[in-house]
C-alpha positions in Angstrom: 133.5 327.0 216.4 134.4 323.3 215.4 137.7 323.3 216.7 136.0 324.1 220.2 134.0 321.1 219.9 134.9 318.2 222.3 134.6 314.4 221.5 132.2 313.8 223.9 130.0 316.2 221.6 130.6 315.4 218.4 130.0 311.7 219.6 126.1 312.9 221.4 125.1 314.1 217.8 122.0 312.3 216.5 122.2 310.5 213.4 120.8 311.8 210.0 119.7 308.5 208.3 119.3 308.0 204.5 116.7 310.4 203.2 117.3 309.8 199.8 114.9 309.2 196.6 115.2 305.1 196.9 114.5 304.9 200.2 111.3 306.9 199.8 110.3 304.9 196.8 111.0 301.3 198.9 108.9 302.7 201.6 106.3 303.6 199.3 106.1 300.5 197.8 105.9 298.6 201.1 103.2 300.7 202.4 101.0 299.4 199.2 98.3 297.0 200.0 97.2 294.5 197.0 93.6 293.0 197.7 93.3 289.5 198.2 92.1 287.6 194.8 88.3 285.9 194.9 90.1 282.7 194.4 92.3 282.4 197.4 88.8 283.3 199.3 87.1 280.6 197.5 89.4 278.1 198.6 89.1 279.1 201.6 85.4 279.1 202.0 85.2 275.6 200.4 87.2 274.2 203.1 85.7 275.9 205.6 82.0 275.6 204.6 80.7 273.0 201.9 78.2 275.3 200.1 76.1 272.8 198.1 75.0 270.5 201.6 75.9 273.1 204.5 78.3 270.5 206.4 80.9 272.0 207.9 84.8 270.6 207.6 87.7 271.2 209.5 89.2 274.4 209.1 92.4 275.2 207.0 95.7 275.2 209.1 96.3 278.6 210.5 92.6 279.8 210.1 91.1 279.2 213.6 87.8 281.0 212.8 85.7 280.4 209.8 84.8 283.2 207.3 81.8 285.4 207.3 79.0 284.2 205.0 79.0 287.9 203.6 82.9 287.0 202.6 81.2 284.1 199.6 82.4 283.5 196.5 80.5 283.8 193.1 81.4 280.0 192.7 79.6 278.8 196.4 76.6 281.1 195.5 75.7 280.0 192.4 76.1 276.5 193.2 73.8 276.9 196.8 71.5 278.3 194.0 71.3 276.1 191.9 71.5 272.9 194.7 68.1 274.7 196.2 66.4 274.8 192.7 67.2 271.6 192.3 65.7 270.6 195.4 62.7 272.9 194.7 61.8 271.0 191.5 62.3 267.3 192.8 60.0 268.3 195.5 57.3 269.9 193.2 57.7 267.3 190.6 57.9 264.1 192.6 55.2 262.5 194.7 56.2 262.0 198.6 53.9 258.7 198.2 53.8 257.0 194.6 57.0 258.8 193.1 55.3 259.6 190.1 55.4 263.4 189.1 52.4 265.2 189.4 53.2 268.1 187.3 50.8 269.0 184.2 53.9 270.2 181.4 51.1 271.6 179.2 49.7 273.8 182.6 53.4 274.5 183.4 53.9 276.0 179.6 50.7 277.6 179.4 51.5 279.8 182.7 54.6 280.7 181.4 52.7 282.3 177.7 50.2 283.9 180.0 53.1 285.3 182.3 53.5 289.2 182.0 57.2 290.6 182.5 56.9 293.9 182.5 60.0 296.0 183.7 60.2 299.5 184.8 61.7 300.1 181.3 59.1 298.7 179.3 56.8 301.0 181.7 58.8 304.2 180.4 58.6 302.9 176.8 55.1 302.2 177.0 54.5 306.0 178.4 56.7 307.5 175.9 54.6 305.4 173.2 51.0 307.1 174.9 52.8 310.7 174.7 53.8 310.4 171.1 50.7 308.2 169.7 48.7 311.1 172.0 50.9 314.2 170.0 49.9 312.0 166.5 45.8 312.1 167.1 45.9 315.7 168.4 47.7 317.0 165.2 46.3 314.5 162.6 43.2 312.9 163.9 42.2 312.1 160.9 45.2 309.3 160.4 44.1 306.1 161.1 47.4 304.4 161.2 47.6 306.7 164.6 44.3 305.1 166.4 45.4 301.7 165.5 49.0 302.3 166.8 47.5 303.4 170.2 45.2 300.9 170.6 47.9 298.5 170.0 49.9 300.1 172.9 47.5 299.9 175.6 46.8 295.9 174.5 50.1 295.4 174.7 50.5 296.8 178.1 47.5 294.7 179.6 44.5 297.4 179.3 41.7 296.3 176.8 39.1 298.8 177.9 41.3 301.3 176.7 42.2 299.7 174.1 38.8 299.5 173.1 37.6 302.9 174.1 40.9 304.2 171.9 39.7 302.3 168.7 36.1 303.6 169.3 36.9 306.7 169.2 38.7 306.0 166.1 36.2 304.7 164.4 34.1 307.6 164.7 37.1 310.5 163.9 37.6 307.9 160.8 34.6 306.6 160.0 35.6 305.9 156.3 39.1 304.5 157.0 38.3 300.2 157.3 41.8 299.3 158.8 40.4 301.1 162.2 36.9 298.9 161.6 38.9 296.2 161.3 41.2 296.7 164.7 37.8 297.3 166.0 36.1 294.3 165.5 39.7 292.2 166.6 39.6 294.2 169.9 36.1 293.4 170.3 34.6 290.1 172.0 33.3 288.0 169.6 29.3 288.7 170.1 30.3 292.8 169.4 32.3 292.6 166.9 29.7 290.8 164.7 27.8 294.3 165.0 31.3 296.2 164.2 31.6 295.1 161.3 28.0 295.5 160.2 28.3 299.1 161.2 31.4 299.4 159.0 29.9 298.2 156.0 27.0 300.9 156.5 29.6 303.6 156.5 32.4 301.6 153.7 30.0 299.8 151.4 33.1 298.9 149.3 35.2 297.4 151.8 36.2 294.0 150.0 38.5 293.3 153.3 35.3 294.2 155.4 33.0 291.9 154.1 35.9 289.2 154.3 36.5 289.8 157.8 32.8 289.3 158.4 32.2 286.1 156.0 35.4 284.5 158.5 33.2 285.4 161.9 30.4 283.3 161.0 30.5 279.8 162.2 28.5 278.1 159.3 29.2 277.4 155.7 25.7 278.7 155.1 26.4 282.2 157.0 29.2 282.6 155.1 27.4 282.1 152.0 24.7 284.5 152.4 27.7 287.2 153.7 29.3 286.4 150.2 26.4 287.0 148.2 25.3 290.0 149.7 28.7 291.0 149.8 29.0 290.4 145.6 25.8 292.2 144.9 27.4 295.3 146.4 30.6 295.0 144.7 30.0 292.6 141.8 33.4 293.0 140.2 36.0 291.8 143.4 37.7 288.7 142.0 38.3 288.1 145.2 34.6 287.8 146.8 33.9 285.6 143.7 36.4 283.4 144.1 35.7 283.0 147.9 32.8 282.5 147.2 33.0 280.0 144.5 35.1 278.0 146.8 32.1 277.1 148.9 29.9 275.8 146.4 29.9 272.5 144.9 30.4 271.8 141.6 27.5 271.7 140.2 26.5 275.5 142.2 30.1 276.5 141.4 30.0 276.4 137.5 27.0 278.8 137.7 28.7 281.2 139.9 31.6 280.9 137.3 29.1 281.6 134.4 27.8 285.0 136.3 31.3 285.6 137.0 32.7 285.7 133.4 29.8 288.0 133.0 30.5 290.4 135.4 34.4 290.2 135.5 35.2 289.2 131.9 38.8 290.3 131.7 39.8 287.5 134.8 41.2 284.6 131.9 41.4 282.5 135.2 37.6 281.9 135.8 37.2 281.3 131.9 39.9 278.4 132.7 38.4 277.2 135.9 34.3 276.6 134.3 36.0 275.1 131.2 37.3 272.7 133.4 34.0 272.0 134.6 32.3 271.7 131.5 32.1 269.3 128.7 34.3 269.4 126.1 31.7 271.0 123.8 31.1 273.3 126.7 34.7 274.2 127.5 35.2 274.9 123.8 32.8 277.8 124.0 33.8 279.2 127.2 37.3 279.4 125.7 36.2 281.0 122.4 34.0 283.2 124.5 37.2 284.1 126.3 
């Protein structure tokens, strides 16, 4: 059939073209579009727009219309942020009249302590903290370390009446436990917890850490004084309550609460040291034989 094939035939017959492998790889790579870098569109947003002042320039050659203000840079942002806190603060802190600021530092650093950030994730950690603290009391209510834990938790999230009503419960599941008096009477306002404490002594006569706590809330030396003493007759041999106690006296008062305190705590070699220093040297010679 090819030998009846005229010229005029062979020469109509449409061309096949190069379908190979390269010429489907160039194509392919020609057909790939690379995204335009953040810098070549900061360059050109700073000379179409000046982001610090808003004044406009002229336009690059080529670019008849300026870009969007979606189409800004990192760079233009954060320096339009930064020129409108700047403004922000020169007009808070300057006077429009005298030009002397009229901002108090001490105010402006006390707002910021009293400032609460509290993020959704602090929210969920604080929840998870009420679930498990709530899991603890239910099995062991009887475990102080749990009540105080809780407590803590709800101060720390803002809520004091909780907190309060949590550590009141507490003390009366764990009436004998004086950590929880203790939290109590910090949770408290000063005029209650006054009457904490005196409650936890009824139920923890014992409580060297109690009667501390209350000898500290009193205001005058003399209140602190009588807390002491009453405080010694119910657990006369705390080296602790004597010596806090001794430290308030003079000298005269202390080196007859030293005497009583030899008596009552004889194996403390320190208070033998501390009246001999007090006495005279005949004195001293027999507290430190008598020691």
């Amino acid at each position: 059939r090819l030998a009846t094939v005229t010229e005029r035939e062979w020469a109509a017959l449409p061309d096949v073209g190069d379908h190979g492998l390269k010429l489907k790889q160039r194509r392919r790579r020609q057909e790939v579009f690379t995204p335009l870098p953040d810098s070549v569109m900061d360059t050109h947003v700073a000379h179409a727009t000046d982001a610090t002042s808003g004044r406009k320039v002229a336009p690059t050659a080529g670019v008849k219309t300026p870009m969007a203000a979606s189409s800004t840079g990192i760079v233009g942002l954060a320096e339009a942020r930064g020129t409108v806190l700047g403004m922000s603060l020169d007009r808070v802190s300057q006077d429009s009249v005298s030009g002397q600021t009229n901002v108090d530092p001490k105010g402006y650093l006390t707002s910021l302590d009293s400032s609460v950030i509290t993020s959704s994730a602090d929210l969920a950690d604080i929840n998870k903290a009420r679930l498990l603290l709530k899991s603890v009391r239910d099995t062991n209510p009887k475990h102080g370390p749990g009540w105080i834990a809780a407590a803590r938790v709800e101060e720390c999230a803002g809520k004091m009446a909780q907190a309060r009503a949590i550590i009141r419960e507490g003390t009366e599941v764990c009436p004998d436990n004086e950590d929880v008096w203790l939290e109590a009477a910090r949770l408290s306002p000063p005029n209650i917890s006054k009457t904490v404490l005196a409650t936890a002594v009824r139920h923890i006569p014992k409580s060297v850490k109690i009667y501390l706590a209350a000898a500290d809330m009193e205001n005058t030396v003399e209140k602190k004084r009588a807390v002491l003493r009453r405080a010694i007759e119910a657990i006369p041999t705390s080296v602790k309550l004597w010596w806090t106690a001794i430290e308030l006296e003079d000298e005269e008062d202390a080196k007859i609460l030293l005497g009583v305190a030899i008596e009552r705590v004889p194996r403390c070699v320190d208070m033998y040291l501390a009246l001999a220093r007090l006495e005279t040297y005949d004195n001293a010679r027999a507290v430190l034989n008598k020691a």
